[in-house]
C-alpha positions as CSV (number, residue, x, y, z in Angstrom):
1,X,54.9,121.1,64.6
2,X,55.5,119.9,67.9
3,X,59.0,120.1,68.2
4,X,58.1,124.1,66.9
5,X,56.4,125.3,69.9
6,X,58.6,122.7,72.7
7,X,61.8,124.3,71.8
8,X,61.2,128.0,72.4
9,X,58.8,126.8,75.1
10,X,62.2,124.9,76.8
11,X,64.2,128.1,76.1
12,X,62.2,130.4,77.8
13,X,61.7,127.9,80.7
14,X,65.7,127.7,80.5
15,X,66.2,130.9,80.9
16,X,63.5,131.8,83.3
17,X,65.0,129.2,85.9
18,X,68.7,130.3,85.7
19,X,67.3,133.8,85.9
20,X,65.2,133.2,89.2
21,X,67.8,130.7,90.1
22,X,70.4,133.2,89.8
23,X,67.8,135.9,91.6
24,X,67.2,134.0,94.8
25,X,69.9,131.7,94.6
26,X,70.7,128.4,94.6
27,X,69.5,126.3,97.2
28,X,66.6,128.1,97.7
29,X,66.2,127.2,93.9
30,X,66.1,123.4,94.9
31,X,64.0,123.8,97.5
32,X,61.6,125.8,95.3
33,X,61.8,123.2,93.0
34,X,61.6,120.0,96.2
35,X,58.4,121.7,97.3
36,X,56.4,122.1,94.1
37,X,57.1,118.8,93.5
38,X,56.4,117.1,96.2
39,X,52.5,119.5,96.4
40,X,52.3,118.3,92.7
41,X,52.7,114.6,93.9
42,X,50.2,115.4,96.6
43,X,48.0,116.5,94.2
44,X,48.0,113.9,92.2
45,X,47.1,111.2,94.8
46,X,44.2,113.5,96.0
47,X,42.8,113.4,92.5
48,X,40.3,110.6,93.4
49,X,38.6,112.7,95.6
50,X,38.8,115.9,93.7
51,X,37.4,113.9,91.0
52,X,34.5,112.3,93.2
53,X,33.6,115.9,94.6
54,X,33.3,117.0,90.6
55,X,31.3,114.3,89.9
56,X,28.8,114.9,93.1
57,X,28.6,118.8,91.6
58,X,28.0,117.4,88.4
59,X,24.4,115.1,89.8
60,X,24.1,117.9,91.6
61,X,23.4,119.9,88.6
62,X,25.8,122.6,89.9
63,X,28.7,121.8,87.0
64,X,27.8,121.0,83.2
65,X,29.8,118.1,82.0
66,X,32.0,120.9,79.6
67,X,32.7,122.7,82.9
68,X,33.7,119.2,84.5
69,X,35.9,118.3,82.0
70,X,37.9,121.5,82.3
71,X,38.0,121.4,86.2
72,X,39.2,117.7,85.9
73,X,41.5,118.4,83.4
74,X,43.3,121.7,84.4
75,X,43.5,120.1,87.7
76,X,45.4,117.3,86.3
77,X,47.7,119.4,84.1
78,X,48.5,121.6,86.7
79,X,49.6,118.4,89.3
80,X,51.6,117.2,86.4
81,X,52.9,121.0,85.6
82,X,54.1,121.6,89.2
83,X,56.2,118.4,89.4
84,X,57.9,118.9,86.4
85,X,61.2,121.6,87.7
86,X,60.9,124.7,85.9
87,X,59.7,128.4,87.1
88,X,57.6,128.6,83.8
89,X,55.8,125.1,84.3
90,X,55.2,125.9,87.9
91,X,53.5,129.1,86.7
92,X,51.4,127.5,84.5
93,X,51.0,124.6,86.7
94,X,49.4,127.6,89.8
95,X,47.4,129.1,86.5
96,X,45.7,125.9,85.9
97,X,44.7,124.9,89.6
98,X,43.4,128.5,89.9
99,X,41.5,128.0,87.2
100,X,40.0,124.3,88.5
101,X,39.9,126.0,92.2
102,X,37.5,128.9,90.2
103,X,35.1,126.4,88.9
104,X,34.8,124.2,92.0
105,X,34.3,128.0,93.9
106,X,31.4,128.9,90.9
107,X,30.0,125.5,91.1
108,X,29.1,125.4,95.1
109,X,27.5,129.2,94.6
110,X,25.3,128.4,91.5
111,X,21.8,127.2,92.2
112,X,21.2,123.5,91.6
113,X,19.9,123.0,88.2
114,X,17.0,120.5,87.2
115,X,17.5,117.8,84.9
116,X,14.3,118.0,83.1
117,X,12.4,120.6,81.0
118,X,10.0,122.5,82.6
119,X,6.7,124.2,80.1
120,X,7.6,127.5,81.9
121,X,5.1,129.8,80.7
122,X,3.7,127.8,77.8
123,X,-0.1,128.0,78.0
124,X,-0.6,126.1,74.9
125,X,-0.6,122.7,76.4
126,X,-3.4,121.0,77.8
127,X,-3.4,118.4,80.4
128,X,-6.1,115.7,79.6
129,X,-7.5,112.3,81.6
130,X,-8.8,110.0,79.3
131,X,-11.5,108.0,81.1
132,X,-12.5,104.7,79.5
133,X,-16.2,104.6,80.0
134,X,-16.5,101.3,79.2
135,X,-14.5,99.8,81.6
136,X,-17.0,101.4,84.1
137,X,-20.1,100.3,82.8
138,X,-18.8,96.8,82.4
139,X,-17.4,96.9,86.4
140,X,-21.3,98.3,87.4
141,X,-22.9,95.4,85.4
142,X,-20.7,93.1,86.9
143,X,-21.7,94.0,90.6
């Protein structure tokens, strides 16, 4: 099943990349191709710190842990998709770090979400202190 989708997928990315290649020409080709995979490289050794800023967002209450997982891993897809030379890899490679640079965006203008259940507008519970009575009689005789 694999070897279904990688083969058209590898077509198409042949083609697109002698096509663009052929477009803007060769050496602007390599350095197209130089460039995205030296940011990818970048990329991936700042992945620490991405990770550590997720993480913060995350206690923060700002990201779920689904939404965490998807930043963490489009970011890491799309590191690994722009070093790999190809026009259609570093597509998807600038579609995935859009996508991780959109939750990062939504996470620092959300509101900081509690960690506990509030009774918002349940009315049905009541709040009792049980007072031991003996406890206090026996302290008075004592005295």
């Amino acid at each position: 099943m694999f070897i279904l989708i990688m083969i058209p997928f590898m077509l198409l990315e042949l083609y697109l990349s002698l096509y663009v290649g052929e477009r803007i020409g060769f050496w602007w080709s390599v350095i197209w191709i130089s460039v995205t995979m030296v940011i990818g490289i970048r990329l991936l050794q700042y992945t620490p710190y991405t990770m550590m800023g997720n993480i913060s967002q995350v206690s923060l209450g700002k990201l779920s842990m689904q939404e965490f997982q998807n930043a963490s891993t489009a970011y890491l897809a799309g590191a690994i998709l722009l070093i790999i030379p190809g026009v259609l890899t570093d597509m998807l490679g600038i579609l995935a770090l859009g996508y991780a640079t959109y939750l990062r965006f939504v996470a620092k203008i959300t509101p900081e979400h509690t960690k506990f259940n509030q009774n918002k507008g349940d009315d049905n519970v009541i709040d009792v202190e049980i007072i031991d009575e003996r406890a206090d009689s026996d302290s008075r005789i004592e005295r």
